[in-house]
C-alpha positions in Angstrom: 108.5 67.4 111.1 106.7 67.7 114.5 108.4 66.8 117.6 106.9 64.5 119.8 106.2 64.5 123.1 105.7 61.9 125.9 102.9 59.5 126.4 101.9 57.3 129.2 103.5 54.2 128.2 107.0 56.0 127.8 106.5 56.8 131.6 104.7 52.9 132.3 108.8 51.8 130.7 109.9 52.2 134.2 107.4 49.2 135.6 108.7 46.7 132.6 110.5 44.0 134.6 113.9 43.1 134.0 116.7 44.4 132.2 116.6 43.9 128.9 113.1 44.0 128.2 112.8 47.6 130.0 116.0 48.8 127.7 114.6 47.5 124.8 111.3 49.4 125.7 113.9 52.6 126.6 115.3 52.4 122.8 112.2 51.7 121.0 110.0 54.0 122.8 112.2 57.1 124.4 115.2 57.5 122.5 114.1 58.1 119.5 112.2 61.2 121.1 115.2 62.0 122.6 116.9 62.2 119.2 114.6 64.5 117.9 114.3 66.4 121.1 117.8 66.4 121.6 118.8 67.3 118.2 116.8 70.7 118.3 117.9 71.6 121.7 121.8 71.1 120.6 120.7 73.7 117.4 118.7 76.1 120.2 121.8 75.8 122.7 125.0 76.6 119.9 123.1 79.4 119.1 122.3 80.9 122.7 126.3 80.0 124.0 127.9 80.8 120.5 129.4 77.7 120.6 129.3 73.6 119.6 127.6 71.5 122.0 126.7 67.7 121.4 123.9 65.3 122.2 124.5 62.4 124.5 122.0 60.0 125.6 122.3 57.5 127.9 123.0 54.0 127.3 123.0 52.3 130.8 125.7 50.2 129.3 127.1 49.5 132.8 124.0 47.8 134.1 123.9 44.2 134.0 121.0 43.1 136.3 119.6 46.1 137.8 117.2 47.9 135.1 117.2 51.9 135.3 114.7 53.6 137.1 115.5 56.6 134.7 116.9 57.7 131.5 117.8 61.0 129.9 119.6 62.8 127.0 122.2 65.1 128.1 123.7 68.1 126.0 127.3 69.3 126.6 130.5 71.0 125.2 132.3 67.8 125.3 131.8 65.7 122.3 132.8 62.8 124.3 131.2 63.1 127.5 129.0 64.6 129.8 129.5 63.1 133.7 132.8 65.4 133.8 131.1 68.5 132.6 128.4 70.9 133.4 125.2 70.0 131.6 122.0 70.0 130.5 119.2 67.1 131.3 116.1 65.9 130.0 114.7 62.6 131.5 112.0 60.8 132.6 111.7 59.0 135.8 108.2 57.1 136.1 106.2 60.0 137.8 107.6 62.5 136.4 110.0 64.4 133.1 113.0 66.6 134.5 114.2 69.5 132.9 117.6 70.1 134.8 120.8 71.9 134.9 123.3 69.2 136.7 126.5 69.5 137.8 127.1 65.9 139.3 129.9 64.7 141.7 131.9 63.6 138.7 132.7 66.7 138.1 136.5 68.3 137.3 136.0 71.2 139.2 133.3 70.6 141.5 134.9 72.4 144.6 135.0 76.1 142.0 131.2 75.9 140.8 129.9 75.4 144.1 132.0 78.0 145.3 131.0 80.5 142.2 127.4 79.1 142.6 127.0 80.6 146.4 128.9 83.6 144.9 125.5 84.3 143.0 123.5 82.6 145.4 121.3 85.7 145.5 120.7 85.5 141.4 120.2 81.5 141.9 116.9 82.6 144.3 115.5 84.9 142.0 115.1 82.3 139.3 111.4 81.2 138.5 109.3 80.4 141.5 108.6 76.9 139.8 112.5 75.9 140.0 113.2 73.0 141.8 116.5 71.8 142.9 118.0 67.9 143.7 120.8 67.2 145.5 121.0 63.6 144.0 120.4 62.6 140.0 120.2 58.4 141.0 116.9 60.5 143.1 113.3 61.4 142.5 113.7 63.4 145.3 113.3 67.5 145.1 112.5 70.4 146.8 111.4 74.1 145.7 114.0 77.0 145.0 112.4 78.8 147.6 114.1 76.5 150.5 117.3 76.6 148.4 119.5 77.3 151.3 123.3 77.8 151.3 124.1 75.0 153.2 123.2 73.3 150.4 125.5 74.8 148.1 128.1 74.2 151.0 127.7 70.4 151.0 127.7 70.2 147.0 131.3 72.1 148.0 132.9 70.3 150.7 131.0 66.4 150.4 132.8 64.0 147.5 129.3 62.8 146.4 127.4 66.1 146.6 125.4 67.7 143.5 123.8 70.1 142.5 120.6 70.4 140.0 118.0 72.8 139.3 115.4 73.0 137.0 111.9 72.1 136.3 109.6 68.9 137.1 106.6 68.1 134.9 104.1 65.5 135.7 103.1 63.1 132.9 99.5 64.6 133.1 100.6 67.9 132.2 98.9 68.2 128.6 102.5 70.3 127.8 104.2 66.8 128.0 102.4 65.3 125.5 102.6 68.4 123.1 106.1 67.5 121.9 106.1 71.8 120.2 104.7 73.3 123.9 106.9 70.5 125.6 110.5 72.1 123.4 109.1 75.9 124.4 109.1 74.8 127.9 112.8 73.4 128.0 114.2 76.0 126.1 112.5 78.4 128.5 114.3 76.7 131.3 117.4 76.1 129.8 117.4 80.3 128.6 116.8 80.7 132.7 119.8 78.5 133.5 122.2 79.4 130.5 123.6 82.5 132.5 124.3 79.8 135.3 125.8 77.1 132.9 128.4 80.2 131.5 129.6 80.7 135.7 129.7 76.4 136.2 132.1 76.3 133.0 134.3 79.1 133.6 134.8 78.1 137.2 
């Protein structure tokens, strides 16, 4: 079976107006991706940790008038949530897929990561110099690992709704976006960059 990648109308979801036509576009178009993605990631990931992890992706089922500007699939140890837990992210915003470690201000023990995180801030900055880090999921917004800064690790510490992701950003031109093979080489390249960072978010 060959694993698809993304097209231009799964990134043109995001200008369907209103809710339910955009989610119904979001099921029949991206989640079933997802599902394939995700299901070969979860196999890649128990291998790597030595260890169970479990596929989530999201279901907006919150929203009522708002439609999302994103969605994703999210893997972690939990088999009944992810919000609580560190994890890993694949998503699509409309200019762009994200490839991210997150650790987002749901998070049990926020306050320890960021701490442990700083503690290897050093071995954070020598990850790959096309890293980028956000400081907000609900945001496009990102910068590059190279102006990764402490202070931002400090304010994921001490501010209630601070977070922390890195990762990679791919534009929807990028031919390895469509190539749904290069596109799962690529995350689980990331993802074997971050794993050493997921083992210090979940022990902290």
């Amino acid at each position: 079976m060959s694993i698809k990648g993304f097209v231009k109308s799964d990134f043109d979801t995001f200008q369907i107006e209103g809710l339910d036509a955009r989610m119904e576009a979001i099921q029949k178009r991206i989640q079933p991706k997802f599902n394939e993605i995700g299901q070969e990631l979860v196999d890649f990931l128990s291998a790597q940790l030595g260890n169970e992890v479990y596929l989530h992706i999201a279901k907006h089922a919150r929203r009522t008038v708002n439609p999302p500007k994103d969605t994703w699939l999210a893997i972690s140890h939990n088999n009944r949530g992810y919000k609580k837990h560190p994890h890993f992210q694949v998503g699509l915003f409309d200019d762009h897929l994200f490839i991210w470690l997150a650790c987002i201000y749901e998070l049990d023990s926020k306050t320890d990561i960021a701490k442990n995180f700083l503690a290897n801030y050093n071995k954070l900055k020598q990850l790959p110099a096309d890293f980028v880090v956000s400081l907000d999921h609900m945001k496009k917004d990102s910068f590059a690992l190279k102006d990764l800064e402490k202070s931002h690790l400090e304010r994921f510490r001490d501010v209630k709704k601070g977070e922390f992701l890195i990762g990679r950003h791919v534009t929807p031109e990028d031919p390895v976006v469509s190539n749904g093979e290069q596109l799962l080489k690529l995350i689980k390249d990331t993802y074997q960059h971050l794993i050493p960072f997921y083992r210090i978010a979940l022990q902290s």
